[in-house]
C-alpha positions in Angstrom: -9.7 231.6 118.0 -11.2 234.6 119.2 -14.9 235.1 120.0 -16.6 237.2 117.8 -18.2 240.6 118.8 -20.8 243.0 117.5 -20.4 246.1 118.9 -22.7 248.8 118.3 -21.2 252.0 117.8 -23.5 255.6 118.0 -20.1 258.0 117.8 -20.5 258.9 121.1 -17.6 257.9 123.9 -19.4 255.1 125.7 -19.7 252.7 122.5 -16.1 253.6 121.7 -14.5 253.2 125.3 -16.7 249.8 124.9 -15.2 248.7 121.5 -11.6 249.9 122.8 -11.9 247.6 126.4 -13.6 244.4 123.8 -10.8 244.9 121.5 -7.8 245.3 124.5 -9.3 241.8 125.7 -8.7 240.2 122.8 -12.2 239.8 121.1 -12.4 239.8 117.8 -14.4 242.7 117.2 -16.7 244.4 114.3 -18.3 247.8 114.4 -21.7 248.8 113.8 -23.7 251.2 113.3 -27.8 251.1 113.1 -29.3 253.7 110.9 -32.4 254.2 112.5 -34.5 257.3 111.0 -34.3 258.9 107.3 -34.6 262.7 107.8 -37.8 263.3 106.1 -39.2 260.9 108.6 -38.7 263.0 111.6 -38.6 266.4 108.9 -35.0 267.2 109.5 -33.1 269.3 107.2 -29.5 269.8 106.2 -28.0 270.8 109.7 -29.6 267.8 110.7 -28.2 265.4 108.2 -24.2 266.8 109.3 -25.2 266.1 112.6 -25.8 262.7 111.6 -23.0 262.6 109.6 -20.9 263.8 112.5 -22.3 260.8 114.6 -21.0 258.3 111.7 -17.8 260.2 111.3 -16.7 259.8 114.8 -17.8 255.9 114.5 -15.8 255.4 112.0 -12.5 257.3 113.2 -12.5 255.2 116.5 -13.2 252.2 114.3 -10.2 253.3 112.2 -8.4 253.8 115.2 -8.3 250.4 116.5 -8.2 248.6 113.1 -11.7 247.1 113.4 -14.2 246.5 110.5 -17.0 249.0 110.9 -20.2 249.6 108.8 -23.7 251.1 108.8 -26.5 249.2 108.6 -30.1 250.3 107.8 -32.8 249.8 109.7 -34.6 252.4 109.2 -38.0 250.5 107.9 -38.2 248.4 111.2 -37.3 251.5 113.6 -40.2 253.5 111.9 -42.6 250.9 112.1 -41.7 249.3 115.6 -40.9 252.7 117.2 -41.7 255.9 115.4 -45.7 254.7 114.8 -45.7 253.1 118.0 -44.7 256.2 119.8 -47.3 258.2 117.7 -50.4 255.8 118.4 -49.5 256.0 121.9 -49.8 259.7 122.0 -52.8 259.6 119.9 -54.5 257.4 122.6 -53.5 259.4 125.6 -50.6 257.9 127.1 -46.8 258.7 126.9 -44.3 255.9 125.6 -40.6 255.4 126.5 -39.5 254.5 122.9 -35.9 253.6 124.2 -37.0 250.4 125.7 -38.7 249.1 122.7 -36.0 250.2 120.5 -33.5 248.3 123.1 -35.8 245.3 122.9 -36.8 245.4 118.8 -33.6 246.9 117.6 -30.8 246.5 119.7 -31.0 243.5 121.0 -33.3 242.1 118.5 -32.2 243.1 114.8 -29.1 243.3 115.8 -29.0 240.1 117.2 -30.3 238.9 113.5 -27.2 240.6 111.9 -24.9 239.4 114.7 -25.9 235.8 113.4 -25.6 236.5 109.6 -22.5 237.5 110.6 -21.3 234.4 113.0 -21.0 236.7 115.8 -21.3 235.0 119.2 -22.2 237.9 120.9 -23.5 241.8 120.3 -22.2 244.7 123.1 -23.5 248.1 123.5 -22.1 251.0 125.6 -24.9 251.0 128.2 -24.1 250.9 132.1 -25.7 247.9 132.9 -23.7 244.5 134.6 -24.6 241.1 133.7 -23.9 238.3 135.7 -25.0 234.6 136.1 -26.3 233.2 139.8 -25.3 229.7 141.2 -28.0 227.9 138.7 -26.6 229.5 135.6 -29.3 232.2 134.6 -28.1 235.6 134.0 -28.4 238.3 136.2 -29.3 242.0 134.9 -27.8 244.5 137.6 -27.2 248.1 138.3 -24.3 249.8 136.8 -21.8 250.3 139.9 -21.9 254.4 138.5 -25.7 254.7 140.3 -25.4 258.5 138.1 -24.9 256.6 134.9 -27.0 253.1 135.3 -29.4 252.4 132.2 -30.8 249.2 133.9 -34.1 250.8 133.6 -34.4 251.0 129.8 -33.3 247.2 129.6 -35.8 245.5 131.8 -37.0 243.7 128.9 -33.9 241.8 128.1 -34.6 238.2 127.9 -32.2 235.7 128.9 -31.4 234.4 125.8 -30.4 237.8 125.0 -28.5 238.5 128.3 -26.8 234.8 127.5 -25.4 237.0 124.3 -24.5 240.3 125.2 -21.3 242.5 126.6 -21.7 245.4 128.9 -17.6 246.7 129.2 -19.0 249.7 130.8 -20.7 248.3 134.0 -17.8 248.3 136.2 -17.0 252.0 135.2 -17.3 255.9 136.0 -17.9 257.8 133.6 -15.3 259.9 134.4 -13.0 256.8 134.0 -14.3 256.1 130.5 -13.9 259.7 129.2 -10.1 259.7 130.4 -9.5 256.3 128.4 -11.1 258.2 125.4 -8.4 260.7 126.2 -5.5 258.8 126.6 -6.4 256.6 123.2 -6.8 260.5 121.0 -10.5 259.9 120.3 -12.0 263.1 119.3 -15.1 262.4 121.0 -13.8 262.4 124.4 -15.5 265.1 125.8 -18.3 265.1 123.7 -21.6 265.8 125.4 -24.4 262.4 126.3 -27.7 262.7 124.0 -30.0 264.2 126.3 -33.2 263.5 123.8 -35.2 261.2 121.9 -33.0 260.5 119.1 -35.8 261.0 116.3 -36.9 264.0 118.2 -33.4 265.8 118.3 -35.1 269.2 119.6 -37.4 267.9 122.3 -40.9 269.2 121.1 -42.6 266.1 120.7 -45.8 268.3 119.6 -44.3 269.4 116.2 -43.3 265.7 115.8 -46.6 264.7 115.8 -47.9 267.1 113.5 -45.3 266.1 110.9 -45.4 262.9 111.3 -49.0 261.1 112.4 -52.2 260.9 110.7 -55.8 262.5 112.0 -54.6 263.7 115.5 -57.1 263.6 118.1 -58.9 267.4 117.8 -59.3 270.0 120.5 -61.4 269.1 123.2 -62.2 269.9 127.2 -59.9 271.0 130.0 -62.0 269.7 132.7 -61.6 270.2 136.6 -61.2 266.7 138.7 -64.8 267.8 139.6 -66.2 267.7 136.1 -66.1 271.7 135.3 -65.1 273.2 132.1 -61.9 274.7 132.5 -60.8 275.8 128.6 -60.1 273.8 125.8 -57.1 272.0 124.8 -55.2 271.7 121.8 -55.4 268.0 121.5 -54.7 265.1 124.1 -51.7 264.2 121.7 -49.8 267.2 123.5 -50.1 266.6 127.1 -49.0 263.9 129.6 -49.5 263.5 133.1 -48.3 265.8 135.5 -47.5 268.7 133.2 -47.8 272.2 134.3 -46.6 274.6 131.6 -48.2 275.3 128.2 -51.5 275.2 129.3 -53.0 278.2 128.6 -55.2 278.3 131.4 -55.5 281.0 134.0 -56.6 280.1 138.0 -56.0 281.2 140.9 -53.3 278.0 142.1 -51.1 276.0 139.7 -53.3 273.3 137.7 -51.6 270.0 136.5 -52.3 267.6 134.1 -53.7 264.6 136.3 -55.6 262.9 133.8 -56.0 262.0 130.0 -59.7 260.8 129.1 -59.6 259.6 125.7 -63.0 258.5 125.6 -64.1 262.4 126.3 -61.5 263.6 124.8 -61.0 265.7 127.5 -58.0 266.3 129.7 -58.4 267.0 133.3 -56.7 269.3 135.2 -56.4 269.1 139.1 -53.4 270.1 142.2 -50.4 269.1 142.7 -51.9 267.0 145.3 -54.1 264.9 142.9 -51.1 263.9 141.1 -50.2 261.3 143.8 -51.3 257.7 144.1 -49.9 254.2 145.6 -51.2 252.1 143.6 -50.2 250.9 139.5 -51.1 248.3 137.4 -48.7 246.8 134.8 -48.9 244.6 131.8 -46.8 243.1 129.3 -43.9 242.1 131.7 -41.0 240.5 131.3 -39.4 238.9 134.2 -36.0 238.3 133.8 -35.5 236.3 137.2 -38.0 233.6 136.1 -41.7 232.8 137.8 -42.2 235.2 141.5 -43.8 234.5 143.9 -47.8 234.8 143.7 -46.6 238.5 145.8 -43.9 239.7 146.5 -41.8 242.8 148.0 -39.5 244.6 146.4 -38.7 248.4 144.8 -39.5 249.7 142.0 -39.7 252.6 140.3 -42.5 254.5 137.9 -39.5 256.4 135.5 -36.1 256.6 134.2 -35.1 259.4 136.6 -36.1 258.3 140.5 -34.9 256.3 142.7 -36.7 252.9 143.9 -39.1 253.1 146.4 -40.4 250.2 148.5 -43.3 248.5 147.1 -46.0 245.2 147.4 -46.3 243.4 144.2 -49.1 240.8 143.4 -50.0 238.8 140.0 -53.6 239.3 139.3 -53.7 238.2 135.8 -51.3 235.3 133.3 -50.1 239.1 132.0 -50.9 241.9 134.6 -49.5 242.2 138.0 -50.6 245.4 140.8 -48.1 247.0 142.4 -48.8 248.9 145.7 -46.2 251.3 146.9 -45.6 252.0 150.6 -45.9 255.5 150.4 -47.8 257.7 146.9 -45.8 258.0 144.3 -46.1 261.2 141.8 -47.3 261.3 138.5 -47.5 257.6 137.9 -48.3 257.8 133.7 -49.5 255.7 131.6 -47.6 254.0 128.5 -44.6 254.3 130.7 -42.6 251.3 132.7 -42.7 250.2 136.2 -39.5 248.5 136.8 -38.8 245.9 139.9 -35.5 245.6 141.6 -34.4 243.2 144.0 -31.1 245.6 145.4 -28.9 245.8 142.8 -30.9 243.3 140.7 -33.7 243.7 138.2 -36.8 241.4 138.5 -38.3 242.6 135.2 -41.3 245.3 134.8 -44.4 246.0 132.3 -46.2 248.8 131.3 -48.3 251.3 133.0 -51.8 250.8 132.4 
């Protein structure tokens, strides 16, 4: 008999390339989509709701097409609660989240894991360009997508290995040129259609009128302050700002001033050079290692964001929870609420957040 398959399907080509290759192996496959956000959540109106319509449409047509089950599942209770308030507290206390790793860790490889049981499914894929492997003692490797342009490993750092023991990756192996061409050659009418550049409950980017829709009792106005204490202006709100940006401001000086610091306790937000912006050292907590127990320190790289590459760093353990990572050379804007992630070459040794 077949092995079972949950694959979540967005209607975009990487989860329908991945359902096609799962399906062309012989897996006995079943599509899914997560309904993550109602529109009045995020204050979307009717252009919004086709869009999501469209998404759903072009799940279901590649579903169609390959004669697999498909259907929409809501979730749109636990996404608001584990993602949407999350991301607005963290705002609301100065620091900028990465919702796309929670949502990978709570939804996508946590609810749907849930559903993937209910539904005696051995295992749950996704499109992401990630590899999964298992070393010489049987525990699973998470590595780098061979399409270094296209690798997600970043946003799934978290992954434990009970969930790694459970999930499919078709795409790791791939180009993303390869996978739109397979779209091509199987009629999919979202071959060519364009990657989601934004947060997917923030469709238009500005997270400020998110905020003002969504949260309750925003921090008020407050202080620009120089890194040397002086009143600079005021800001609209620490909720609008995160580290290292320099446009929308307001302020006039004779250089370029960059957001270099969030003080929530003076709810102020400080404002320095380009040069202040750099530092070497982070601490991290809530990690996840998915290698298993590290040495007391360690060497490795690591990176600070979703879009850099790994640089070479020192990592100790200084708490059960907490480890300090020293990089060899200062790394820009280093922000709070977002992820350090470790590497090992091409595999992940797990990550926590930016304190």
């Amino acid at each position: 008999m077949s092995e079972k398959v949950l694959m979540a399907m967005s209607g975009g080509v990487d989860s329908s390339v991945a359902a096609y290759l799962l399906d062309k192996s012989g897996y006995d496959v079943t599509g899914v989509m997560m309904k993550l956000f109602e529109n009045e959540d995020i204050g979307a109106g009717v252009l919004d709701e086709c869009f999501s319509l469209a998404h759903r449409s072009d799940a279901a047509a590649v579903a169609d097409c390959l004669n697999l089950p498909f259907f929409v599942f809501n979730y749109a209770e636990e996404f608001r609660r584990g993602i949407m308030d999350a991301f607005a507290s963290e705002y609301k206390n100065g620091r900028t989240p990465n919702p796309c790793v929670e949502c990978n860790r709570l939804l996508k490889f946590g609810a749907l894991l849930d559903r993937a049981d209910a539904l005696k499914c051995a295992k749950i894929a996704t499109g992401h360009y990630v590899r999964v492997e298992q070393d010489g003692a049987g525990r699973y490797l998470l590595k780098k997508a061979l399409d270094a342009t296209k690798d997600q490993s970043y946003v799934l750092f978290q992954l434990t290995q009970a969930q790694l023991a459970r999930s499919l990756f078709p795409l790791g192996g791939m180009t993303k040129t390869e996978v739109r061409e397979i779209a091509e050659q199987n009629g999919f009418a979202n071959a060519q259609k364009a990657d989601s550049q934004d947060i997917c409950f923030i469709p238009d980017g500005d997270y400020g009128a998110f905020l003002e829709g969504y949260a309750e009792q925003l921090p008020p106005p407050g202080d620009f302050l120089s890194v040397d204490g002086r009143r600079l202006g005021e800001h609209r709100g620490i909720a609008n700002y995160t580290i290292g940006q320099r446009r929308g401001l307001g302020i006039s000086s004779d250089g370029r001033l960059y957001v270099v610091k969030i003080d929530v306790e003076r709810n102020a937000v400080i404002l320095g050079e380009n040069a202040d912006l750099f530092s070497r050292e982070v601490t991290v907590r809530n990690i996840n290692l998915i290698v298993g127990s590290t040495p007391n320190e360690f060497r490795c790289a690591a990176k600070v964001r979703y879009a850099m590459r790994e640089q070479s760093a020192t990592v100790t353990r200084t708490g059960e929870d907490e480890l300090k990572i020293v990089f060899d050379a200062p790394q820009r804007a280093v922000t709070p609420g977002q992820y350090a992630v470790l590497y090992d070459s091409e595999t992940v040794i797990g990550g926590g957040k930016i304190q």
